[in-house]
C-alpha positions as CSV (number, residue, x, y, z in Angstrom):
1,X,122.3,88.0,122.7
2,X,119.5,88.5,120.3
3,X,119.0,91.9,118.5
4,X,115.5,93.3,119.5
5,X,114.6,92.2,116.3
6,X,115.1,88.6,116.5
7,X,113.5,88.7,119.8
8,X,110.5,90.1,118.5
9,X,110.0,87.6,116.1
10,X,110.7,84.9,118.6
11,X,107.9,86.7,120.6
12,X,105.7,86.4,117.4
13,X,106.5,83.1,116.6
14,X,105.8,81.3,119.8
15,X,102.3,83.2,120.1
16,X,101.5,81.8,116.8
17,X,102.6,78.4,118.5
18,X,100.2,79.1,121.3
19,X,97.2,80.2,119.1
20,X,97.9,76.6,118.0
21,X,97.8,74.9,120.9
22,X,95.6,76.9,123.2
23,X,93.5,79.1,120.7
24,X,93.3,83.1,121.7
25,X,92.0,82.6,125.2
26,X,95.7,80.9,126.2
27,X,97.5,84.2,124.7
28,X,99.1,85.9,127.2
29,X,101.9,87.7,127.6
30,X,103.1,85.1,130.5
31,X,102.4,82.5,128.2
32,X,104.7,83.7,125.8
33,X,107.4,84.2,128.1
34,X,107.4,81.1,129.3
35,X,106.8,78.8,126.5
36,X,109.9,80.9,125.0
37,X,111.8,80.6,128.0
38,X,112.1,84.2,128.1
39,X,112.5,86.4,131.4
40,X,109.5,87.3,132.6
41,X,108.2,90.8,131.5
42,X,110.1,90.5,128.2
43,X,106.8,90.4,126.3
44,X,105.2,93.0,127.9
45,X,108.6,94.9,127.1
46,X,107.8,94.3,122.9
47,X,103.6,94.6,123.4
48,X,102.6,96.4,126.1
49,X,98.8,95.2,125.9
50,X,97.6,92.1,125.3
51,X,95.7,93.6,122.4
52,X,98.7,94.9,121.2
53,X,100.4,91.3,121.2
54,X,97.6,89.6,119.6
55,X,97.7,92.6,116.8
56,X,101.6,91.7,116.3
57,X,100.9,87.7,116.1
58,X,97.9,89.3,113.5
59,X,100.4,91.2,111.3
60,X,103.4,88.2,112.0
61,X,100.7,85.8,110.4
62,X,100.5,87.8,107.3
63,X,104.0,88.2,106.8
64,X,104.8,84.5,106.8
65,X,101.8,84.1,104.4
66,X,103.2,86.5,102.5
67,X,106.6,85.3,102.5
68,X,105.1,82.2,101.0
69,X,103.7,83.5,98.6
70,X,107.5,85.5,97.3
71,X,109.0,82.3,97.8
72,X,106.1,80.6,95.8
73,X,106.5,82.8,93.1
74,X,110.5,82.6,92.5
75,X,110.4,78.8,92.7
76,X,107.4,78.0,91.1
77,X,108.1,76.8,87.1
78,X,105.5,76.2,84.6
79,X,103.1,73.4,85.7
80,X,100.7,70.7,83.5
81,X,97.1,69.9,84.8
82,X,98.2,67.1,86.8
83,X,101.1,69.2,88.2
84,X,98.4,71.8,89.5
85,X,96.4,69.0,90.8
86,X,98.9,67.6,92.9
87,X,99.8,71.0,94.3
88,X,96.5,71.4,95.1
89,X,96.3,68.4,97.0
90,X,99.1,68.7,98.6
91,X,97.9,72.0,100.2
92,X,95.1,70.1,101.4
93,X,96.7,67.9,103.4
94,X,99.4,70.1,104.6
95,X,102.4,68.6,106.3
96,X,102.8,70.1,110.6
97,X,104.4,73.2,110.3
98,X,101.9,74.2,107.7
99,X,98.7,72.7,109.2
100,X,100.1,75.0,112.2
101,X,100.2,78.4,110.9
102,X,96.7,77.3,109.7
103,X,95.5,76.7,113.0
104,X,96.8,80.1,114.3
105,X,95.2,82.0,110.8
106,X,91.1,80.3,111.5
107,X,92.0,81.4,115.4
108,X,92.8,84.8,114.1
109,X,89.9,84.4,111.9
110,X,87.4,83.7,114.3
111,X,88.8,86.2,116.6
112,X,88.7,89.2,114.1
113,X,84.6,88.6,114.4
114,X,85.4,89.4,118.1
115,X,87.6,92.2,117.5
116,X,87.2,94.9,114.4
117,X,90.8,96.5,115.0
118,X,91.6,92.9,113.6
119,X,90.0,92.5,110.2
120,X,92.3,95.0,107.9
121,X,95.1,92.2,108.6
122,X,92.6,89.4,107.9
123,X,91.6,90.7,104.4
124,X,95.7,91.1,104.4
125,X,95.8,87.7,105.0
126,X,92.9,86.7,102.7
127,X,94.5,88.7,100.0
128,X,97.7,86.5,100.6
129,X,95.9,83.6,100.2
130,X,94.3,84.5,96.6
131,X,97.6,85.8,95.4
132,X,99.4,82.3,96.5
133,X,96.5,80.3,94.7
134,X,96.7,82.6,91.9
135,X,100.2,82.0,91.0
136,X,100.0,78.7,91.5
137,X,96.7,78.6,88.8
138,X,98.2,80.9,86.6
139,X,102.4,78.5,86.8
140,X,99.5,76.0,85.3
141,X,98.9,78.5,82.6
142,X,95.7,78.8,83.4
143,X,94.5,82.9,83.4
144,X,91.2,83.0,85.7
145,X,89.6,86.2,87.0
146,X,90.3,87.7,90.5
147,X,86.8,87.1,91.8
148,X,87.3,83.3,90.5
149,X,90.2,83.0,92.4
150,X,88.9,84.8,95.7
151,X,85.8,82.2,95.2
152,X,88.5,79.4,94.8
153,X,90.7,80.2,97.8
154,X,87.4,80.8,100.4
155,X,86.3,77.0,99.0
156,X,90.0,75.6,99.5
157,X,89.6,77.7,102.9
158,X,86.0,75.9,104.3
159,X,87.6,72.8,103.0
160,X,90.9,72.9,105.0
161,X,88.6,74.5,108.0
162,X,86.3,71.3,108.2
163,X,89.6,69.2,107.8
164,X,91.1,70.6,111.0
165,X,87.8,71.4,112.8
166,X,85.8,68.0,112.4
167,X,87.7,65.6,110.4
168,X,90.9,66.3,111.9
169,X,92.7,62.9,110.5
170,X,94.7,63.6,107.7
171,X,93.4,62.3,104.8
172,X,89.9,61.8,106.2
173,X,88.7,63.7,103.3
174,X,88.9,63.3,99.9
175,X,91.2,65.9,98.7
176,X,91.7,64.8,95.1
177,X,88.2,64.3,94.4
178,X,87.4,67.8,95.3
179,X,90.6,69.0,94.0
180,X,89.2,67.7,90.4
181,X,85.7,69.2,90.8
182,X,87.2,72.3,91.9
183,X,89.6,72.2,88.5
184,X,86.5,71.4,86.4
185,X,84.5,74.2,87.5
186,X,86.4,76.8,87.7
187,X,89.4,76.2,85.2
188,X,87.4,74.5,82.2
């Protein structure tokens, strides 16, 4: 049997699946319990409100972002220019799993405009994303300012946003060209 723990993050995890698939309006704590094949009532057990369970998914958002970013920075060695580049790009055109957690972050997004009680874990979120570009710019040896890299990470942001939103077939953009206008004017 699980330890309430593990069940929580199984809770977590499958609403981030769902804010995938179905956006916020298909969050619910039925929802959950089904598409974990749970009892039902064991969500409403963890989060008793459905404003407490889309809270949860919120904060289980950041910590995987997070977690990325710690295992970013322990793996990550030094990189050349072209290394950087294809990182870059790479994070562009993210593989599923990625491109998933994506999804459930511009849902959360969108929501927090919705929802104020949501926004101190979206700049949480935001502030994961500028530290995971920033280590990756700076593994380049590259040293660039923290409003650079916040201006840098909301520009990789829109770009992976219209990606998903209206171009939503991978490679439909052109990630390398922007990824070497980006590196021109904001790393030279």
């Amino acid at each position: 049997m699980p330890t309430n723990s593990e069940r929580r993050t199984q809770i977590l995890d499958t609403a981030i699946d769902i804010l995938c698939d179905d956006g916020v309006g298909g969050l619910t704590h039925r929802q959950v319990d089904s598409r974990a094949e749970l009892p039902a009532g064991t969500t409403s057990n963890y989060f008793r409100t459905r404003q407490a369970l889309l809270e949860a998914t919120a904060a289980r958002t950041v910590d995987l972002h997070w977690q990325r970013a710690e295992g970013l920075q322990s793996a990550i060695g030094p990189l050349s220019r072209d290394g950087l580049r294809a990182f870059l790009i790479r994070m562009l055109e993210p593989e599923d799993q990625y491109r998933r957690w994506t999804l459930a972050r511009f849902e959360l997004f969108m929501e927090s405009t919705r929802r104020e009680e949501l926004r101190p874990l979206m700049k949480e979120l935001q502030a994961a994303a500028v530290k995971t570009a920033t280590l990756i710019v700076e593994a380049a040896g590259f040293t660039p300012t923290p409003e650079r890299m916040d201006e840098l990470s909301r520009l990789l942001n829109g770009f992976v946003f219209s990606n998903l939103t209206i171009a939503p077939e991978p490679g439909a953009q052109d990630a390398a060209g922007l990824v070497d206008r980006l590196l021109s004017a904001f790393l030279d």
